[in-house]
N, C-alpha and C positions, 0 to 999 in steps of 0.2 A: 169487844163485843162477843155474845155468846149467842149460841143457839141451841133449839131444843128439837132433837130427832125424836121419831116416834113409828116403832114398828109395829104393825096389827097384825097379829098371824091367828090361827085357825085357833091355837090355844090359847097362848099367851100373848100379853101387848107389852111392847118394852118402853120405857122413853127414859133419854140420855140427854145431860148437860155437858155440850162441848165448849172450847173456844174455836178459832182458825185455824189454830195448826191440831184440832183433833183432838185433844187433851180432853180425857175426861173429867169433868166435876160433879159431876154427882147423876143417880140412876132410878130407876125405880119397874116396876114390874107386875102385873095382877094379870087372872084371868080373866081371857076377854068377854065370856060367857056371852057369844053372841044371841041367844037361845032370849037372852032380857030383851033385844030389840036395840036400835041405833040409836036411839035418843037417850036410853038408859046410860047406855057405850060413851057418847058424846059427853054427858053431862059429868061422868067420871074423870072423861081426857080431861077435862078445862078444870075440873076439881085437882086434879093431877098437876097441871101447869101452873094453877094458881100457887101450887105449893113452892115448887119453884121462884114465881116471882117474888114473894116475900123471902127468900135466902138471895136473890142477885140482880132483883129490880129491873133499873134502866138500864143494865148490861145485856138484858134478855132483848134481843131486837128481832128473833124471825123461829118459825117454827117448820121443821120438814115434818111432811109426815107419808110413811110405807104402808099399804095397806093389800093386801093377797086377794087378788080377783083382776078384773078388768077394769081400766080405773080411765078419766077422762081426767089428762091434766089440767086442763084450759077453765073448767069448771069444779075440779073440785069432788067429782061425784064419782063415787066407787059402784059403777054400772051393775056387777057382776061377781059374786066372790063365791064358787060353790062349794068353799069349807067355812066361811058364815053365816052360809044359806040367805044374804043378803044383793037385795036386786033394788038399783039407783037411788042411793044413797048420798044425800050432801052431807060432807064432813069437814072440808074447807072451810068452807064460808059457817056456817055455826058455831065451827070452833072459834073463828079470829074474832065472830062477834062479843062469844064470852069471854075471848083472855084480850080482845084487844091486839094479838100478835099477828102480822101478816104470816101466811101459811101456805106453801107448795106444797101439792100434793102427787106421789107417782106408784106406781104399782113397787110392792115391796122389793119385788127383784130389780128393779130400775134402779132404786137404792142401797141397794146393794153392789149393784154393779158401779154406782157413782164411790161406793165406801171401797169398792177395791181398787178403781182407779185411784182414789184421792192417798189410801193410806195405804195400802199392799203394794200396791207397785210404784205411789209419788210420782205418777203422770207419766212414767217413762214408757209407758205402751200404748199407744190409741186406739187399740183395735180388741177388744177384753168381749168376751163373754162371760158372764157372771150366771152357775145356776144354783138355785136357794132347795136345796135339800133339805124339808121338812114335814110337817103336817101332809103338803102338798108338795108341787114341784114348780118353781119360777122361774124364768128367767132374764135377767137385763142385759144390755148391748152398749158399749162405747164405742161407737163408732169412727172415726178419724179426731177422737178428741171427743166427741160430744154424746150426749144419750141421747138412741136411737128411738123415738118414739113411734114412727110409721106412719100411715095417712088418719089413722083417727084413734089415735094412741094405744092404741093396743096391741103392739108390738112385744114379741119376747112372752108369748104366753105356749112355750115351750113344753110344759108339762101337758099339755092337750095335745100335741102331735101323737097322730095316730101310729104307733109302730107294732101293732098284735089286730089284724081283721077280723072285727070281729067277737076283739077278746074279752077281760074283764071289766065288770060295770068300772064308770067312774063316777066320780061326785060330781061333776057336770054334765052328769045325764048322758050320756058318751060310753061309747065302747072300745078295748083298746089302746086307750093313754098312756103315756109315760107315767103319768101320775097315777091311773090304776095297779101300776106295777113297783112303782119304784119312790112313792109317796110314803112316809109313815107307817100310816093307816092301811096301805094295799103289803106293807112288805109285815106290819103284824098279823094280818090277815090270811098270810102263805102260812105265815109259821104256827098260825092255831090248828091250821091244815095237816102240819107233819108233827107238831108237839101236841102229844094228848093231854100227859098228864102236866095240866098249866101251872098247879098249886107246887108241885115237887120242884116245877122249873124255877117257880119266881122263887122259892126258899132256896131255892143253890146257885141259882146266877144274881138274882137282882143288887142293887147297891144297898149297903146298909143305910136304912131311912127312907128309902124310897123302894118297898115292896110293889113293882107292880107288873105287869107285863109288858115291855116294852122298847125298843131298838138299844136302850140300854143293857138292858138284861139283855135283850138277843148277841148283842158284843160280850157282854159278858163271859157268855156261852160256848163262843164260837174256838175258842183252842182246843176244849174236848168234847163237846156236841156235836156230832155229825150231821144232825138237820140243822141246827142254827148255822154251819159252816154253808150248807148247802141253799137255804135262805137267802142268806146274803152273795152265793156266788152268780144264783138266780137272779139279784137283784142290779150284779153288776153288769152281767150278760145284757140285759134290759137297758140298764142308763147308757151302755158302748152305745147300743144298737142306736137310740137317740141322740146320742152325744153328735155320734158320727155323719146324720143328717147333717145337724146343727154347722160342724167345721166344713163339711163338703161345702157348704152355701155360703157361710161366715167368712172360711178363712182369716177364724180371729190367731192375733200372735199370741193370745192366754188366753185359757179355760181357766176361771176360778170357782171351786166347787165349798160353798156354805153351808150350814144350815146344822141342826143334829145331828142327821144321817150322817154325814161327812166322817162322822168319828170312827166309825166303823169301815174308814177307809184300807187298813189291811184285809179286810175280809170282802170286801168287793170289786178294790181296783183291778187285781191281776185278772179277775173274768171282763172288765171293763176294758182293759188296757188289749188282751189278748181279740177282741171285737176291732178295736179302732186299730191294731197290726194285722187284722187283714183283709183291711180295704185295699179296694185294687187299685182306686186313686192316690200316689203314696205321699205327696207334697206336700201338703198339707196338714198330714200327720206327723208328717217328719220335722217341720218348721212348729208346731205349735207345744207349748208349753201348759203343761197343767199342775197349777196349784191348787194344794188344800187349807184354804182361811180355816187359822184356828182362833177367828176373832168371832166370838159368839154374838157378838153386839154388831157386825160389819152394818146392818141391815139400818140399824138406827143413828151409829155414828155417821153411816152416809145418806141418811137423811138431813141429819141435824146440818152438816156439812151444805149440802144441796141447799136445804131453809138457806143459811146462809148467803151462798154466793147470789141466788136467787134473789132474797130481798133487799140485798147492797148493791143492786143494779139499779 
């Protein structure tokens, strides 16, 4: 039996063909251009999955699906997402009507945190926080074995923790977030701040193929740029400061940190690491372990994974 994960992020939407123990068969990926609206979005996914069922039929039995905002599992409906600028949204129930596939649905970092449980660490930790370093900032909870969803499922929506009073706008209307500072969008936002000239940068740091400005290039940058170094040390200073909420309250046994951003993990850990050594509460710091998933799909294989256990119940 197979399943099909599906991750919605603020840019791009992923979706992956697993079996049960994870294996990928086959993937796919477009922008999500939420800007066309949910119905446009929907009619794509199920255009997408139909493709699928014609390569693996009646193998395909269940579909996850991740989507970034504030999400009501029970229903199905993506309440809140303010990097799709979409508010209560049914995406469940639509889709299963057009592919026919029963369909769970949890905030993308929820699935993410079930894809690190399931393949990062093979169940040996119950206690995981997962944060999705991207576009925005998520985060999901495995709590004594299980995802933590909270009393009206919106739990782990971590990048909105206030940690600057006061401070920079965010995309949900908010001042001060985590994800104003340490999102994407807020950390290319610092660096147009301190890099002027943008054309020179992208022609000497960017990837070949991919001229653009952007946490790519900013990594790029960062061995001999002195503001891109400084960008990102800013930006780890930021995620400690958060992070370390996050463990005070958790006391999870792993931190696993996702997403893009993640890449550019030598240029932001040590200002991250030097925040969370020096809290004054030290146990917690000193027991917890943090990984960097270098698994770009976590978000959607632990979907597809969740689909599964989900609908063989």
């Amino acid at each position: 039996m197979l399943g099909i994960g599906i991750d919605i992020g603020g840019t791009n939407t992923k979706l992956v063909v697993v079996n049960r123990a994870g294996k990928l068969l086959a993937h796919e990926r477009f922008r999500t251009e939420a800007s066309k609206g949910p119905g446009f979005f929907i009619k794509r996914l199920a255009a997408a999955v139909e493709g699928f069922k014609r390569d693996y039929g009646r193998q395909l039995v269940s579909i996850g699906i991740g989507a970034a905002g504030d999400v009501d599992p029970e229903r199905g409906v993506l309440r809140f997402s303010p990097n799709l600028a979409w508010r209560f949204v049914r995406i469940a129930g639509p889709l299963e009507r057009l592919t026919g596939l029963p369909c769970a649905m949890e905030n993308d970092a929820n699935m993410a945190a079930w894809g690190a449980y399931e393949i990062e660490l093979r169940r040996k930790t119950d206690d995981i926080l997962t944060l999705t370093l991207g576009t925005g900032i998520g985060s999901g909870m495995i709590l004594g074995g299980k995802l933590y969803h909270g009393a009206s499922g919106s739990a782990g929506e971590a990048g909105h923790l206030k940690i600057v009073p006061d401070g920079r706008d965010c995309h949900c209307g908010g001042r001060g977030c985590l994800e104003a500072y340490c999102g994407s969008y807020a950390i290319m936002a610092r660096a147009r701040e301190l890099i002027k000239n943008e054309e020179a940068f992208i022609k000497k740091y960017a990837s070949p193929g991919h001229e653009k400005f952007n946490t790519i290039c900013l990594t790029n940058a960062a061995a001999s740029h002195s503001a891109a170094r400084r960008v990102w040390a800013e930006t780890g200073h930021y995620l400690g400061l958060g992070l370390a909420g996050l463990i005070l309250l958790l006391n999870p046994g792993c931190v696993v940190l996702t997403g893009g951003v993640s890449r550019a993990r030598k240029w932001f850990m040590p200002a991250m690491q030097k925040v969370l050594n020096n809290q004054q509460i030290k146990t917690p710091f000193e027991k917890v372990k943090i990984r960097i998933s270098d698994n770009a799909d976590l978000g959607s294989h632990g979907a597809a994974l969740f689909g599964l256990e989900h609908g063989l119940k």
